[in-house]
C-alpha positions as CSV (number, residue, x, y, z in Angstrom):
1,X,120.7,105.6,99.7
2,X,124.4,103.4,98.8
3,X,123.1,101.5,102.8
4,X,119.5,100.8,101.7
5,X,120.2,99.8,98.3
6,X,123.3,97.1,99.4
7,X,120.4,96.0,101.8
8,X,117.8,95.8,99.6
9,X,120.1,94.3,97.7
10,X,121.2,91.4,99.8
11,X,117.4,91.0,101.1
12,X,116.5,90.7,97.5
13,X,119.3,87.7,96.8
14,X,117.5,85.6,99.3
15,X,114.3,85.1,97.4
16,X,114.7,81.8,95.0
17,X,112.5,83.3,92.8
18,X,113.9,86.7,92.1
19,X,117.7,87.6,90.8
20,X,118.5,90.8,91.6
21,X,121.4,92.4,89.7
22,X,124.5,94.5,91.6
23,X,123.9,98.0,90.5
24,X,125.6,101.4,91.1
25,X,122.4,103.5,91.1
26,X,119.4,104.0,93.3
27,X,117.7,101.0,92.1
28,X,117.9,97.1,91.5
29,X,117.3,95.4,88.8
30,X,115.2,92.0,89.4
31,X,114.8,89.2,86.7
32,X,111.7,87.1,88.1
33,X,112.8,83.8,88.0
34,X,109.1,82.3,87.5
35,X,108.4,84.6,84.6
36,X,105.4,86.4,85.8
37,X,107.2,89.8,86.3
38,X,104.3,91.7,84.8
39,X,101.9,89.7,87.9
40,X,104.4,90.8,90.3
41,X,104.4,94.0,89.2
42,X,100.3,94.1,89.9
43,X,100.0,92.5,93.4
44,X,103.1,94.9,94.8
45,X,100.9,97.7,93.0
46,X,97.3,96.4,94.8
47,X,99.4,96.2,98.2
48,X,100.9,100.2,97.5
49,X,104.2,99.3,96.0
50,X,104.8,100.8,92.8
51,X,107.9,99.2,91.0
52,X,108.4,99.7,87.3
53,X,107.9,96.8,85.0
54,X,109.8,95.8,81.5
55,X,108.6,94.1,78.6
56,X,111.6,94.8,76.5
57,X,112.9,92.0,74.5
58,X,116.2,92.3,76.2
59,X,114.7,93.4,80.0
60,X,111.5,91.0,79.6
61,X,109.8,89.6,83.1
62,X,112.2,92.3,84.7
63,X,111.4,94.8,87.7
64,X,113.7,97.8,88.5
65,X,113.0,98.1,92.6
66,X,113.7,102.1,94.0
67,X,116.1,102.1,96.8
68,X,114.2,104.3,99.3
69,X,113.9,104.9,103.4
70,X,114.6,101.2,105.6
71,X,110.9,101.0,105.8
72,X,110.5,100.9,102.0
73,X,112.5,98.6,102.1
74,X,110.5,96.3,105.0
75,X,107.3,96.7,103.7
76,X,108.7,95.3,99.7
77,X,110.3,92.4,101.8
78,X,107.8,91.5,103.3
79,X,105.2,91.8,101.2
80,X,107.4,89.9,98.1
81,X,107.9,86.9,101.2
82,X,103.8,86.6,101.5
83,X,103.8,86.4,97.5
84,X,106.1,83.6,97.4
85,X,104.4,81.7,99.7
């Protein structure tokens, strides 16, 4: 899990439009950039990624991404690099 996640991790820092935070657990934290966090959150869901969504004042247009097996991890990545085309 501590390999995924640094990879998700590092694959999530090189979208422009998401900031993923460093974390210690077996997820990432993702402000989206463009504000449209609870859109993300729908599309990833219609493609059969489930990610969990905030509307918090404090965690607002935030995702929290599970790290999971390396394909998990291939299918979010390249699913969230079609969305951002």
């Amino acid at each position: 899990i501590i390999t995924e996640r640094d990879r998700l991790f590092n694959e999530l820092k090189k979208l422009k439009w998401l900031k993923p935070f460093p974390s210690q657990a077996n997820f990432i934290l993702c402000s989206v950039l463009n504000g449209r966090a609870r859109e993300l959150r729908q599309k990833l869901q219609d493609k059969g990624i489930l990610v969990r969504y905030f509307d918090k004042p404090m965690l607002r247009d935030c995702i929290r991404i599970s790290a999971g097996k390396p394909e998990h991890t291939d299918a979010l990545i390249k699913t969230l690099r079609e969305l951002e085309k």
